[in-house]
C-alpha positions in Angstrom: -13.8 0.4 2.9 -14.1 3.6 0.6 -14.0 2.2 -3.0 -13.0 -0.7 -5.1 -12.4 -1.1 -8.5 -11.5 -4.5 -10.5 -9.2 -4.0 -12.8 -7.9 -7.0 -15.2 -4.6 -5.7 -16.5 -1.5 -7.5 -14.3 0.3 -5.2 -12.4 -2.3 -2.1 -12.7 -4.0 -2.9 -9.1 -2.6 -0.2 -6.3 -4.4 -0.3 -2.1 -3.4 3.1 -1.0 -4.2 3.0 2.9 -3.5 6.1 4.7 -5.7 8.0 7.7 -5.1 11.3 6.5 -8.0 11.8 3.2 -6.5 15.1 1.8 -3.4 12.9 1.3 -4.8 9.4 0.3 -6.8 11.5 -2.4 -4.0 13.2 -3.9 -2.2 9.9 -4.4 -5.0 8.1 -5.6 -5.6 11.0 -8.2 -2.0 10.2 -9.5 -2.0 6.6 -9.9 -5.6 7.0 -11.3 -4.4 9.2 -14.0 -1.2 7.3 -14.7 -3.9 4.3 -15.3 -3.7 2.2 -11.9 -6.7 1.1 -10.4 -6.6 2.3 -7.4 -8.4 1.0 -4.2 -8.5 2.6 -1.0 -8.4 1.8 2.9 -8.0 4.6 5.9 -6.2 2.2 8.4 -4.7 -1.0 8.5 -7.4 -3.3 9.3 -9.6 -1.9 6.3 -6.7 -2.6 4.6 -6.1 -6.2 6.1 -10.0 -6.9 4.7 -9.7 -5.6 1.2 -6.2 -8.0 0.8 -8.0 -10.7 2.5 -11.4 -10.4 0.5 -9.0 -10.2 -2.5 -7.5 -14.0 -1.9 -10.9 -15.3 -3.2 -11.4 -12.5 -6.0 -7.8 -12.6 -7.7 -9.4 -10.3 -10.2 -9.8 -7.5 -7.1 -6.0 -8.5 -5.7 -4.1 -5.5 -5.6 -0.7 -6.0 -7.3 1.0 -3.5 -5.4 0.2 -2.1 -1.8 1.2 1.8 -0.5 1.0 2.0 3.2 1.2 4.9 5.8 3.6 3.7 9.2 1.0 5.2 11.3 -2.3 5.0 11.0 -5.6 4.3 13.7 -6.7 1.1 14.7 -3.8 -0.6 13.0 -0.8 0.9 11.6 0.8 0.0 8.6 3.5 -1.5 10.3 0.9 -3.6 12.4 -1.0 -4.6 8.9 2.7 -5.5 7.3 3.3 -7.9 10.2 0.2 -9.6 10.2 0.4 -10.3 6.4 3.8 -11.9 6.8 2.2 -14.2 9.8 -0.4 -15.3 7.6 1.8 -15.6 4.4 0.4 -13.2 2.7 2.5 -12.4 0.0 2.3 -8.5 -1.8 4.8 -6.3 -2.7 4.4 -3.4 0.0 5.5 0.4 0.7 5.7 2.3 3.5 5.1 5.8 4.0 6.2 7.2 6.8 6.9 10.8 8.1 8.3 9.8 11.5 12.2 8.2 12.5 12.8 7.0 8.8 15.9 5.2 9.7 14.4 2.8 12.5 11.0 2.6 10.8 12.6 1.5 7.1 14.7 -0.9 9.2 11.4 -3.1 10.9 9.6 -2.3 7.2 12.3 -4.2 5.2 12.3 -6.8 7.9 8.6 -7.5 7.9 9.1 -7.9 3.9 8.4 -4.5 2.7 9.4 -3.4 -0.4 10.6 0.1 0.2 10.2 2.9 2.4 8.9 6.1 1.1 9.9 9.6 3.9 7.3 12.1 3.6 7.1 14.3 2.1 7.8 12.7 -1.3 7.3 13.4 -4.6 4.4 12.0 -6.6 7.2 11.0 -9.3 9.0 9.1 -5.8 5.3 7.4 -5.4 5.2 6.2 -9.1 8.9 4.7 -9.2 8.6 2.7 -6.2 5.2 1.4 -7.3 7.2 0.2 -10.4 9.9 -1.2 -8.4 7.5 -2.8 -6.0 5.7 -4.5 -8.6 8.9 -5.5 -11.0 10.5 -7.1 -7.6 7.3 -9.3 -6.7 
């Protein structure tokens, strides 16, 4: 795991997980300066364990999770379906830079929230955080 912050204001937790650094930096920088705490995880089972060590720690639980399709390990895809087995329930986008079409199709049917194509803006990062968070 690379950092964790608690953060006590509802709906101000984000999990960005994403392999690529120079990428999960920049978006952490955004949603850091718009006044998220932002937590971060470089694959899908670092991901898994930050949600799952959150279910004891409600004050840690991130309110809205941004995953990357394809990541090592697990993908974000992978990570998606094994939170909807366990009944995990978080308001989740995917990023994805690979067959948007088919991939948005399994996300939304694993539960996800909404598919963001890469490249995207940061401004297209900060609305569906909003969404994500006012549909939950």
């Amino acid at each position: 795991m690379l950092h964790r912050r608690a953060y006590d204001e509802v709906g101000r937790r984000v999990l960005i997980a994403d392999d690529d650094d120079d990428l999960r930096a920049t978006l952490v920088e955004a949603l850091e300066s718009d006044g998220y705490a932002v937590s971060e995880a470089r694959d899908g089972l670092e991901m898994l364990a930050i949600i799952h060590d959150s279910l004891t720690d409600p004050v840690s639980r991130p309110d809205v999770v941004v995953a990357d399709v394809r990541m090592p390990r697990l993908s974000g895809l992978g990570a998606l379906q094994e939170l909807k087995r366990t009944g995990v329930r978080l308001p989740v986008v995917m990023m994805t830079g690979f067959c948007p079409s088919s991939v948005e199709i399994v996300a939304k049917r694993l539960g996800a929230s909404g598919v963001l194509r890469k490249p995207f803006d940061l401004d297209d990062l900060r609305t569906a955080v909003l969404n994500a968070h006012g549909a939950s």
